[in-house]
N, C-alpha and C positions, 0 to 999 in steps of 0.2 A: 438277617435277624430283624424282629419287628419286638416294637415296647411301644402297645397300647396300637394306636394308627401310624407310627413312623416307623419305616424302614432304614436301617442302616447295614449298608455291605461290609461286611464279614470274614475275616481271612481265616482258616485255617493253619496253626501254628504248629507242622509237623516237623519242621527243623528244630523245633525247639521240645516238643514234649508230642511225638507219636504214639504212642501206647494211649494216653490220655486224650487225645484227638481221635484215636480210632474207637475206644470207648464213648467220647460223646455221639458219635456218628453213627452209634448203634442203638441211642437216645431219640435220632433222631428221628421224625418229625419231632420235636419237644417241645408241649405246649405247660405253660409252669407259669407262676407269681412271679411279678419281682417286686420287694419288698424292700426299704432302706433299712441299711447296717447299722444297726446300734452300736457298735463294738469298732469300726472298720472308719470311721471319718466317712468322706464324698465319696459312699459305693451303693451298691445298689445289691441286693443277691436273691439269687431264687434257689428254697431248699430242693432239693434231688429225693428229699425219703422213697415218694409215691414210686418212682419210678427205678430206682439203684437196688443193686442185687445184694439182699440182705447177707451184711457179714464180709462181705469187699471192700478188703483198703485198696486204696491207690499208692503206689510207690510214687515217690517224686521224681520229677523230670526238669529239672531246673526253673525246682518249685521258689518264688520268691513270694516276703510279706511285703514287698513295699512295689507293686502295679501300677506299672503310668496309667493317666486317663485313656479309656477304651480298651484295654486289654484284660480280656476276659480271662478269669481263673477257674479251674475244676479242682474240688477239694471233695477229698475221700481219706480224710485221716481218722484216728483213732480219739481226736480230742472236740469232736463236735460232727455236727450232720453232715452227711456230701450235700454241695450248695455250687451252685456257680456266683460265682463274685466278682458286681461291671462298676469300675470304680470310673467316676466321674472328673475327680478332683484328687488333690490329696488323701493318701490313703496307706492305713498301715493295716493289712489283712490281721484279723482276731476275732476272738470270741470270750465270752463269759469265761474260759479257761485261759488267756492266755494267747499270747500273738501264735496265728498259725501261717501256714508256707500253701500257696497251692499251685498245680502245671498250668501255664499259660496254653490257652489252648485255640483262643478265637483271637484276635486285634481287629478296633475299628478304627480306620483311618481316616474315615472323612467324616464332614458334618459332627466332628466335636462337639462344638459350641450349641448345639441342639441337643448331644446327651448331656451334657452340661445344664440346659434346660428343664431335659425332663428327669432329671436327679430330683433338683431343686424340688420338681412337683411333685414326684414319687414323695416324699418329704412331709410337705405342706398336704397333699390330698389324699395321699394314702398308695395302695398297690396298684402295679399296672398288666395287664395281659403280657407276656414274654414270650414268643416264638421264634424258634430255630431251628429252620429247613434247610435245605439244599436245593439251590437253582435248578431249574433244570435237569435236575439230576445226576450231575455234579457233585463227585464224594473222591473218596482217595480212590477207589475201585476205578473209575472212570474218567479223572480230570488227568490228562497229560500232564497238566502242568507241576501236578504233583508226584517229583519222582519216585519212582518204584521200590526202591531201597527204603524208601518212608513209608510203604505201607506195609511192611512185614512187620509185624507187631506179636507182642505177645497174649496168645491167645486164650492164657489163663486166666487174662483180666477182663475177655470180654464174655458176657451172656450167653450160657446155650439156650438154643431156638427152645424155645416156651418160659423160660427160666425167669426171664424177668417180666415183669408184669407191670405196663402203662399206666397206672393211674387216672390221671389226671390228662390224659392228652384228648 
C-alpha cells in the first residue's frame, strides 16, 4: 500500500473478514484519494463510489467502530458511502449519520509512527494519492500462505466480469 511517495506493507486480513478481503482484491490495483475523517478522530479514508458495484451492501465480518492504528476498514453499509478507513490515532468509525461498523480487511504493522505522520499532513495539507496493489502478484488465488479454506468466499458479493467499472484508477 502507498499514501502519496511512502510505502507501507500490508497484510491481508482473511481470518478475520474473507468475503470483504476478496472483494477488495477484486478492486484491486486501486488507485483512490485519501482524504481525512471529519466524523472518525485520527483516520484517514478514501470514498470507493467510483469504483463499488452500485447497490452492494457488504455484510459484516467482524465489523468494528473502534480500529487500532493501521488497521484498515471496508465499509459497504446502508448508512453512508463504501470508503476504506486508515485510522492513524484514536479513532471511533462514523459518519454524518451516526457511528458505523466496517470489515477489517488490510493491517499495517510497521512504520506506525510514519502513518502517524502522514495523518497529521493529510490534515494540515489536504488529500494524498492511495494505492493498493499486490506484490508480485500475490493475492489469495496464489500466496500459499493464505490458506485455501480462506479463499472460498462468497461470490454474490463479488463483481461480474465487466460489472464494475474503475473510475478513478
Amino acid at each position: 500500500m502507498t499514501i502519496g511517495a511512502e510505502t507501507f506493507p500490508a497484510r491481508l486480513q482473511y481470518d478475520l473478514a474473507p468475503n470483504s478481503c476478496a472483494l477488495l482484491e477484486t478492486l484491486m490495483p486501486y488507485r483512490g484519494k485519501l482524504i481525512h475523517a471529519r466524523w472518525s478522530g485520527e483516520a484517514c479514508w478514501s470514498p470507493l463510489v467510483a469504483t463499488w458495484l452500485p447497490g452492494l451492501l457488504l455484510p459484516p465480518e467482524n465489523a468494528t467502530s473502534d480500529p487500532v492504528p493501521g488497521q484498515m476498514l471496508l465499509f459497504g453499509g446502508d448508512l453512508g458511502e463504501p470508503e476504506l478507513l486508515i485510522p492513524y490515532g484514536p479513532c471511533r468509525f462514523a459518519s454524518n449519520a451516526g457511528p458505523l461498523a466496517g470489515n477489517p480487511v488490510l493491517v499495517i504493522e510497521d512504520r506506525l509512527a510514519r502513518l502517524v505522520a502522514l495523518g497529521r499532513e493529510i490534515l494540515w495539507r489536504g488529500a494524498a494519492d492511495l494505492r493498493i496493489e499486490h506484490l508480485a502478484g500475490r493475492s489469495c488465488a496464489t500466496d500459499p500462505r493464505i490458506p485455501s479454506k480462506d479463499c472460498i468466499v462468497d461470490q454474490s458479493l463479488l463483481p461480474k466480469n465487466g460489472e464494475a467499472e474503475h473510475a478513478d484508477r
